[in-house]
Chimera marker file (.cmm) of the C-alpha trace (Angstrom):
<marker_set name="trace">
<marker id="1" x="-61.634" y="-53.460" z="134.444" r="1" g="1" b="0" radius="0.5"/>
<marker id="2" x="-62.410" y="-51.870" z="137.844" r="1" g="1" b="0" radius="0.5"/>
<marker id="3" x="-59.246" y="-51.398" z="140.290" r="1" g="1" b="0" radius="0.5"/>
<marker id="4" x="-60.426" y="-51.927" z="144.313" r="1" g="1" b="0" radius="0.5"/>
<marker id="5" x="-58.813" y="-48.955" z="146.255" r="1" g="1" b="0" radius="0.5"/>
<marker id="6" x="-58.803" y="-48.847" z="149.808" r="1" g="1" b="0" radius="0.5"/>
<marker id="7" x="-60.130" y="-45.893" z="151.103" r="1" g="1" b="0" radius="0.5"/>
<marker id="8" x="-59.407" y="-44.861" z="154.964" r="1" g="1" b="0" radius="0.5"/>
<marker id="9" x="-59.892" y="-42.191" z="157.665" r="1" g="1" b="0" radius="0.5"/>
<marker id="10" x="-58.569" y="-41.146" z="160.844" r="1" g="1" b="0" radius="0.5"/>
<marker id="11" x="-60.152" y="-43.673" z="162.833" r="1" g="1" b="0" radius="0.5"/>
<marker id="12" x="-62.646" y="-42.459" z="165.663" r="1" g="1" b="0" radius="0.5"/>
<marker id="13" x="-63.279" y="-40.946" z="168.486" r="1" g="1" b="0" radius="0.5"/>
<marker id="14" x="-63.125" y="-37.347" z="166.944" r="1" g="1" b="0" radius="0.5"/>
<marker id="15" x="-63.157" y="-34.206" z="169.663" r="1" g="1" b="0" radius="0.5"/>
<marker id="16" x="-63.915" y="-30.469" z="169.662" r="1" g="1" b="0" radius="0.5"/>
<marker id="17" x="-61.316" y="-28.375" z="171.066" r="1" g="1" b="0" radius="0.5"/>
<marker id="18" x="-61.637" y="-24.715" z="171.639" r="1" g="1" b="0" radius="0.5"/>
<marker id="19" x="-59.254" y="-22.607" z="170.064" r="1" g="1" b="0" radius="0.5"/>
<marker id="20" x="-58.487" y="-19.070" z="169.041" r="1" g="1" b="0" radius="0.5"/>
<marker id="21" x="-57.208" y="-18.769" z="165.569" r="1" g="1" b="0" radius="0.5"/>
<marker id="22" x="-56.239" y="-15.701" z="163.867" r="1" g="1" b="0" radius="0.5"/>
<marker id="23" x="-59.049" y="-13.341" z="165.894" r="1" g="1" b="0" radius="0.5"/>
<marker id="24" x="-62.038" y="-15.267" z="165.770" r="1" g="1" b="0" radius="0.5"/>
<marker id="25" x="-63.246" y="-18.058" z="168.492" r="1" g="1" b="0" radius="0.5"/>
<marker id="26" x="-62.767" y="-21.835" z="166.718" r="1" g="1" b="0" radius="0.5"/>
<marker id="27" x="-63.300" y="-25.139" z="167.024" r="1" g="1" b="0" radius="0.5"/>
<marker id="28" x="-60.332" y="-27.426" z="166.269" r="1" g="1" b="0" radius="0.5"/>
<marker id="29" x="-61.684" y="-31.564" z="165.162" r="1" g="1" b="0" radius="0.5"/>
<marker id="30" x="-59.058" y="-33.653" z="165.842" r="1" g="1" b="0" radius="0.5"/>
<marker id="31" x="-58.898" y="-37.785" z="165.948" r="1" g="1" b="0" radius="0.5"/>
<marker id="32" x="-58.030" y="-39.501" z="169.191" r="1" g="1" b="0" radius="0.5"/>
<marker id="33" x="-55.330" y="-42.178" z="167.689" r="1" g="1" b="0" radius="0.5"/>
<marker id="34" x="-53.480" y="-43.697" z="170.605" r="1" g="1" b="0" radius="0.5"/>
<marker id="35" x="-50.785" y="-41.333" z="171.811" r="1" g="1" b="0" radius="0.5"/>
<marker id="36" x="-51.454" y="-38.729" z="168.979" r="1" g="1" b="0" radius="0.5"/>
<marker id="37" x="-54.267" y="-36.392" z="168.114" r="1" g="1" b="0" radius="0.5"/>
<marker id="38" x="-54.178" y="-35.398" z="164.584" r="1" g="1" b="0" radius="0.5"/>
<marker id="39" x="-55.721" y="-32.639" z="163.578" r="1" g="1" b="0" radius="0.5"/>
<marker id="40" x="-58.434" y="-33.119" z="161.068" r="1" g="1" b="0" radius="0.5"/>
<marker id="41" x="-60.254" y="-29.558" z="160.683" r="1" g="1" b="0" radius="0.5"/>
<marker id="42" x="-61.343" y="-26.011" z="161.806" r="1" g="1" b="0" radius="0.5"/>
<marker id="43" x="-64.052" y="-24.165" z="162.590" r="1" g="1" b="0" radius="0.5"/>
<marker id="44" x="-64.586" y="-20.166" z="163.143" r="1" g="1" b="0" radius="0.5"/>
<marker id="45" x="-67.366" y="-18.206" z="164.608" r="1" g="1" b="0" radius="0.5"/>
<marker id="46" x="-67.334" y="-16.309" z="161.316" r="1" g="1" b="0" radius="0.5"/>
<marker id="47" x="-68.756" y="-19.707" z="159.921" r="1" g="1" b="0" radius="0.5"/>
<marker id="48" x="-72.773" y="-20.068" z="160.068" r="1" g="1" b="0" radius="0.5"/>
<marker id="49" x="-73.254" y="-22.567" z="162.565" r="1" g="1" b="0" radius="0.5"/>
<marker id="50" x="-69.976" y="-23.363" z="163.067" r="1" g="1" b="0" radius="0.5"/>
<marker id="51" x="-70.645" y="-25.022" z="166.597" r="1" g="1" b="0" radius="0.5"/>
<marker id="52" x="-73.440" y="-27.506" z="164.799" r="1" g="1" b="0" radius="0.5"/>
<marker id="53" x="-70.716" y="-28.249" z="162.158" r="1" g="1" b="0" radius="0.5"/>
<marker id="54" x="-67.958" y="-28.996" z="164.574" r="1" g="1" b="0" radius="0.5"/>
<marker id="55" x="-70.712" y="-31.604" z="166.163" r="1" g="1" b="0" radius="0.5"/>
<marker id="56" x="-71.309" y="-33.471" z="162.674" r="1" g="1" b="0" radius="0.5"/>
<marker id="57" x="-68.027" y="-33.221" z="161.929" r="1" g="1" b="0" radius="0.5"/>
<marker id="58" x="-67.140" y="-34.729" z="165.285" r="1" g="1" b="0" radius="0.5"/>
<marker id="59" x="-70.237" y="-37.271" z="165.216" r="1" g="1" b="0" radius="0.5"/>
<marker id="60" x="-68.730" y="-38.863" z="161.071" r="1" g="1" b="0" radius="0.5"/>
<marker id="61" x="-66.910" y="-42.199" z="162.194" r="1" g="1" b="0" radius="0.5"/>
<marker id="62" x="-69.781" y="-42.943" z="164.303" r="1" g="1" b="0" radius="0.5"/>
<marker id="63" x="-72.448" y="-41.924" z="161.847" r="1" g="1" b="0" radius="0.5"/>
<marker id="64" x="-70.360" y="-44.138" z="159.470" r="1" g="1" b="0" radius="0.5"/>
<marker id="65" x="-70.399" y="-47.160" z="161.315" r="1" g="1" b="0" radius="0.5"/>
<marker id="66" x="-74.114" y="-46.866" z="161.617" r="1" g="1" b="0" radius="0.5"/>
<marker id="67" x="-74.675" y="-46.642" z="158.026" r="1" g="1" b="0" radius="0.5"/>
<marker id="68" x="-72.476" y="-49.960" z="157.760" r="1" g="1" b="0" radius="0.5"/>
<marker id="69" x="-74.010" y="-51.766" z="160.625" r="1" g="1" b="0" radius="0.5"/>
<marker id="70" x="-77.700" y="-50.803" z="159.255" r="1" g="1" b="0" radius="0.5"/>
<marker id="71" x="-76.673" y="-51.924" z="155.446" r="1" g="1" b="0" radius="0.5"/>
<marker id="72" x="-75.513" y="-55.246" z="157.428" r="1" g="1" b="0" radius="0.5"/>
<marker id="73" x="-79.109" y="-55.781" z="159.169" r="1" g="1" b="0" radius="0.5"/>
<marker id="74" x="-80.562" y="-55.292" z="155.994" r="1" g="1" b="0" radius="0.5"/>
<marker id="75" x="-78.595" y="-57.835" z="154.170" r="1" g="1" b="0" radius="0.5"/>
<marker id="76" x="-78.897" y="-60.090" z="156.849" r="1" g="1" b="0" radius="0.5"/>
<marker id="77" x="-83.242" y="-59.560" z="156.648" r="1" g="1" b="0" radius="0.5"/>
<marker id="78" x="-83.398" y="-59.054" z="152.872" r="1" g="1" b="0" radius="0.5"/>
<marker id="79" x="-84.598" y="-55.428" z="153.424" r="1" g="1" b="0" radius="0.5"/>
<marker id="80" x="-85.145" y="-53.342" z="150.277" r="1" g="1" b="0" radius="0.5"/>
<marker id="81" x="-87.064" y="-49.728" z="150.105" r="1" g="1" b="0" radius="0.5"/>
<marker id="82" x="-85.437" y="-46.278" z="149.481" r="1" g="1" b="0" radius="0.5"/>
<marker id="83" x="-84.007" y="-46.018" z="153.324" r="1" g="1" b="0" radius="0.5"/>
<marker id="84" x="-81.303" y="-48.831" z="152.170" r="1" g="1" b="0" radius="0.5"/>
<marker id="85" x="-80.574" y="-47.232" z="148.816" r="1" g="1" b="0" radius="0.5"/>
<marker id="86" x="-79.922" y="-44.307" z="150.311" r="1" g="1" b="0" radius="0.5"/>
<marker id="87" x="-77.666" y="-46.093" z="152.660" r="1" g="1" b="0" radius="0.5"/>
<marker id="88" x="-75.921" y="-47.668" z="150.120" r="1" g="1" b="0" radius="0.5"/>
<marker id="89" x="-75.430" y="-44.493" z="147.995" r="1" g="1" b="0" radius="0.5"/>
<marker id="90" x="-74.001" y="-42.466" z="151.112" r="1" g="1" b="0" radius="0.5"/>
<marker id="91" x="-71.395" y="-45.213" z="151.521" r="1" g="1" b="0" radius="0.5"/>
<marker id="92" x="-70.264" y="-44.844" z="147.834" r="1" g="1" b="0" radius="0.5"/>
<marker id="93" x="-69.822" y="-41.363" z="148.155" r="1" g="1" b="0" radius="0.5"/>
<marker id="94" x="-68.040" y="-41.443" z="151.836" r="1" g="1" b="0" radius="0.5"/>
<marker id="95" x="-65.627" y="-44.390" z="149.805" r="1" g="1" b="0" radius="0.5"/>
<marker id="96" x="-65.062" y="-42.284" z="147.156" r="1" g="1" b="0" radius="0.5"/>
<marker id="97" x="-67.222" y="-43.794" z="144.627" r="1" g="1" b="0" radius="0.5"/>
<marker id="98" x="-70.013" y="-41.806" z="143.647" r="1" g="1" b="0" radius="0.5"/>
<link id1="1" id2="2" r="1" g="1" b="0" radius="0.2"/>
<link id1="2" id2="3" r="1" g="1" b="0" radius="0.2"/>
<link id1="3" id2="4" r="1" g="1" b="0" radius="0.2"/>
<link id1="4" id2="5" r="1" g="1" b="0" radius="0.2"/>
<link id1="5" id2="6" r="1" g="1" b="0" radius="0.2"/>
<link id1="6" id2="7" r="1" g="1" b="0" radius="0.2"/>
<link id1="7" id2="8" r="1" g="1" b="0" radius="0.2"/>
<link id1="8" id2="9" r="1" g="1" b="0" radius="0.2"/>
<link id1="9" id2="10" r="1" g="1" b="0" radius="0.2"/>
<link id1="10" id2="11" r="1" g="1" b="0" radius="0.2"/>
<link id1="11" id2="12" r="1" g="1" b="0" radius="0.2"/>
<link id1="12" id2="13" r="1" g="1" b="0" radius="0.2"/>
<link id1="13" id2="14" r="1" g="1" b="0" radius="0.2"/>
<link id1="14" id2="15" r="1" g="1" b="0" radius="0.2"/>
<link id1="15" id2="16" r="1" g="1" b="0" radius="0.2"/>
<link id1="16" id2="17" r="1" g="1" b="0" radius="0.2"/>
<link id1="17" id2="18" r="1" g="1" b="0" radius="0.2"/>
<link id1="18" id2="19" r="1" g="1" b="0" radius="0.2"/>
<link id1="19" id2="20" r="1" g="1" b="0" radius="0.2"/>
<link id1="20" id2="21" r="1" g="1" b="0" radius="0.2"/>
<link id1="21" id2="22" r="1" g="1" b="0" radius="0.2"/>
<link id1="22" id2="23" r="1" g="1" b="0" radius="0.2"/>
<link id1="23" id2="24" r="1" g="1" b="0" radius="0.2"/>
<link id1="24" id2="25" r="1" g="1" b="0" radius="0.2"/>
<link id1="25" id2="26" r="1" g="1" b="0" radius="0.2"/>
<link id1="26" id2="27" r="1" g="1" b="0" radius="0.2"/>
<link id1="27" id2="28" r="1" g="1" b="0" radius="0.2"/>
<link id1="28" id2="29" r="1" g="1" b="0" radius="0.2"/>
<link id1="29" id2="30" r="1" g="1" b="0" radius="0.2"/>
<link id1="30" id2="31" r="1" g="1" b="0" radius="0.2"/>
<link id1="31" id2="32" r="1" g="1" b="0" radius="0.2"/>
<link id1="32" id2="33" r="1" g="1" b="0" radius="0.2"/>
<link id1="33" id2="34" r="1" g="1" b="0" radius="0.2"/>
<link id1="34" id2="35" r="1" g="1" b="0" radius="0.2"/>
<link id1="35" id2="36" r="1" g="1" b="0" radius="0.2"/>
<link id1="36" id2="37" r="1" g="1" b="0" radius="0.2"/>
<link id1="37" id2="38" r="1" g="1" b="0" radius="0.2"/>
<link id1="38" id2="39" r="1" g="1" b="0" radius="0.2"/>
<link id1="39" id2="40" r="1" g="1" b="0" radius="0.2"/>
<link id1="40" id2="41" r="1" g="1" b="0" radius="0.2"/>
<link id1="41" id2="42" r="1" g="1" b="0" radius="0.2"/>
<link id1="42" id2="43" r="1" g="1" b="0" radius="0.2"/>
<link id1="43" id2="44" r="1" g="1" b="0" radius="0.2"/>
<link id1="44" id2="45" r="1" g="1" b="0" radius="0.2"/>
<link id1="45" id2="46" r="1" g="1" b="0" radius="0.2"/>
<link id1="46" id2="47" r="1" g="1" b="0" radius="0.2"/>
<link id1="47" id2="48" r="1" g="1" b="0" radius="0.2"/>
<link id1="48" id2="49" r="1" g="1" b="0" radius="0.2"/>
<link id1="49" id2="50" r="1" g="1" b="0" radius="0.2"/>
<link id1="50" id2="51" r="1" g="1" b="0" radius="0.2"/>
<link id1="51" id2="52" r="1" g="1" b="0" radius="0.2"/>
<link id1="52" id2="53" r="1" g="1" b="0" radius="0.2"/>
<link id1="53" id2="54" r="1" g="1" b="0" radius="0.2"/>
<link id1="54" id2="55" r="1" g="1" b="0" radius="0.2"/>
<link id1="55" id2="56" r="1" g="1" b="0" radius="0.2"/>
<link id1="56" id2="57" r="1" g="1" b="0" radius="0.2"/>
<link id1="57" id2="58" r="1" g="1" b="0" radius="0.2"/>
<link id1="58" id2="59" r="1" g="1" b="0" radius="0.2"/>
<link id1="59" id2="60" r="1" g="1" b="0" radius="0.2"/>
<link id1="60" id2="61" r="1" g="1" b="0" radius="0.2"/>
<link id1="61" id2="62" r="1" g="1" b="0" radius="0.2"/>
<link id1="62" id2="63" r="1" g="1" b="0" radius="0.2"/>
<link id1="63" id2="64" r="1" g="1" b="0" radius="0.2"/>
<link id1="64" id2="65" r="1" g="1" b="0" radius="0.2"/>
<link id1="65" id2="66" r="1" g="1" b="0" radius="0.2"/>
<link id1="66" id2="67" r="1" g="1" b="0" radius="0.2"/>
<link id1="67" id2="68" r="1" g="1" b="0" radius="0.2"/>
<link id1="68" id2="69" r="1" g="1" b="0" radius="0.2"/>
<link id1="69" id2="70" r="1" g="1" b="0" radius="0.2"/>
<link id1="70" id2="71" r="1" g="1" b="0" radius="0.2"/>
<link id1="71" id2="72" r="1" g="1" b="0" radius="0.2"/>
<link id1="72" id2="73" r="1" g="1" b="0" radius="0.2"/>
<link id1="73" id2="74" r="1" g="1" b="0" radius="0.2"/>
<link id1="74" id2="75" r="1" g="1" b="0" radius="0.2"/>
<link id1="75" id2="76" r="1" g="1" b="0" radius="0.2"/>
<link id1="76" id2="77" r="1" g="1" b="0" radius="0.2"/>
<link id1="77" id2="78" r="1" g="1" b="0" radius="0.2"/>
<link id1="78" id2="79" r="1" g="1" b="0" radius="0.2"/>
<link id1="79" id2="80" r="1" g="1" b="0" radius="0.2"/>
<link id1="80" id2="81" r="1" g="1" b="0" radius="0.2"/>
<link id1="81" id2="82" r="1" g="1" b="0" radius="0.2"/>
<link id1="82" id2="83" r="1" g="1" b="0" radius="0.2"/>
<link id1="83" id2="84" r="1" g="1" b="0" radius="0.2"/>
<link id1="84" id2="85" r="1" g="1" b="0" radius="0.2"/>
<link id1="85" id2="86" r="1" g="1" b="0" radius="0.2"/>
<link id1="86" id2="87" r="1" g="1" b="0" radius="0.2"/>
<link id1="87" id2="88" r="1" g="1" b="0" radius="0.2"/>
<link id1="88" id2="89" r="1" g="1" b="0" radius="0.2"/>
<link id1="89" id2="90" r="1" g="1" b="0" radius="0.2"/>
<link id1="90" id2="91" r="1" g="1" b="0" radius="0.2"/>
<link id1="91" id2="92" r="1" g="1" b="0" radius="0.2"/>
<link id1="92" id2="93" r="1" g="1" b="0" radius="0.2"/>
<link id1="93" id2="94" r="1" g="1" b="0" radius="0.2"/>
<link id1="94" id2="95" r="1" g="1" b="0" radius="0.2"/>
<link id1="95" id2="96" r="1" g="1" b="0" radius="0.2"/>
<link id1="96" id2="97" r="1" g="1" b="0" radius="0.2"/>
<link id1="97" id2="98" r="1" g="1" b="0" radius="0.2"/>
</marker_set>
């Protein structure tokens, strides 16, 4: 018998913020969620390409909701091919189910 969980994030917009942490130049992510700004993660210069991470990182809830719109136009068309599988296996393993 399966169990459904719910799985959720820090809903979107997510920012960069400069920082200095501990000697090294960083990028703070944090989640714009009404009146607070939780922080989510951080990234240090002494990170290879930290600054590209920080923009992925940043860029997830939208790159999220494009993967679930894009599954939706597929259903909606009856698309099949490896772009939609892939799809659908990226949203397993973002839920937590892969």
């Amino acid at each position: 018998m399966k169990t459904e969980t719910t799985h959720t994030h820090t809903q979107g917009p997510w920012q960069i913020h400069a920082a200095y942490f501990f000697g090294h130049d960083s990028l703070e992510i944090r989640g714009t969620n009404g009146d607070s700004s939780p922080f989510l993660c951080r990234l240090t210069d002494d990170t290879p390409d930290y600054e590209a991470n920080a923009r992925l990182i940043a860029a997830a809830p939208n790159l999220l909701q494009v993967a679930r719109d894009f599954l939706l136009l597929a259903a909606l068309h009856d698309w099949e091919g490896a772009a939609i599988d892939f799809a659908k296996a990226t949203l397993s393993k973002v839920e937590g189910n892969a």
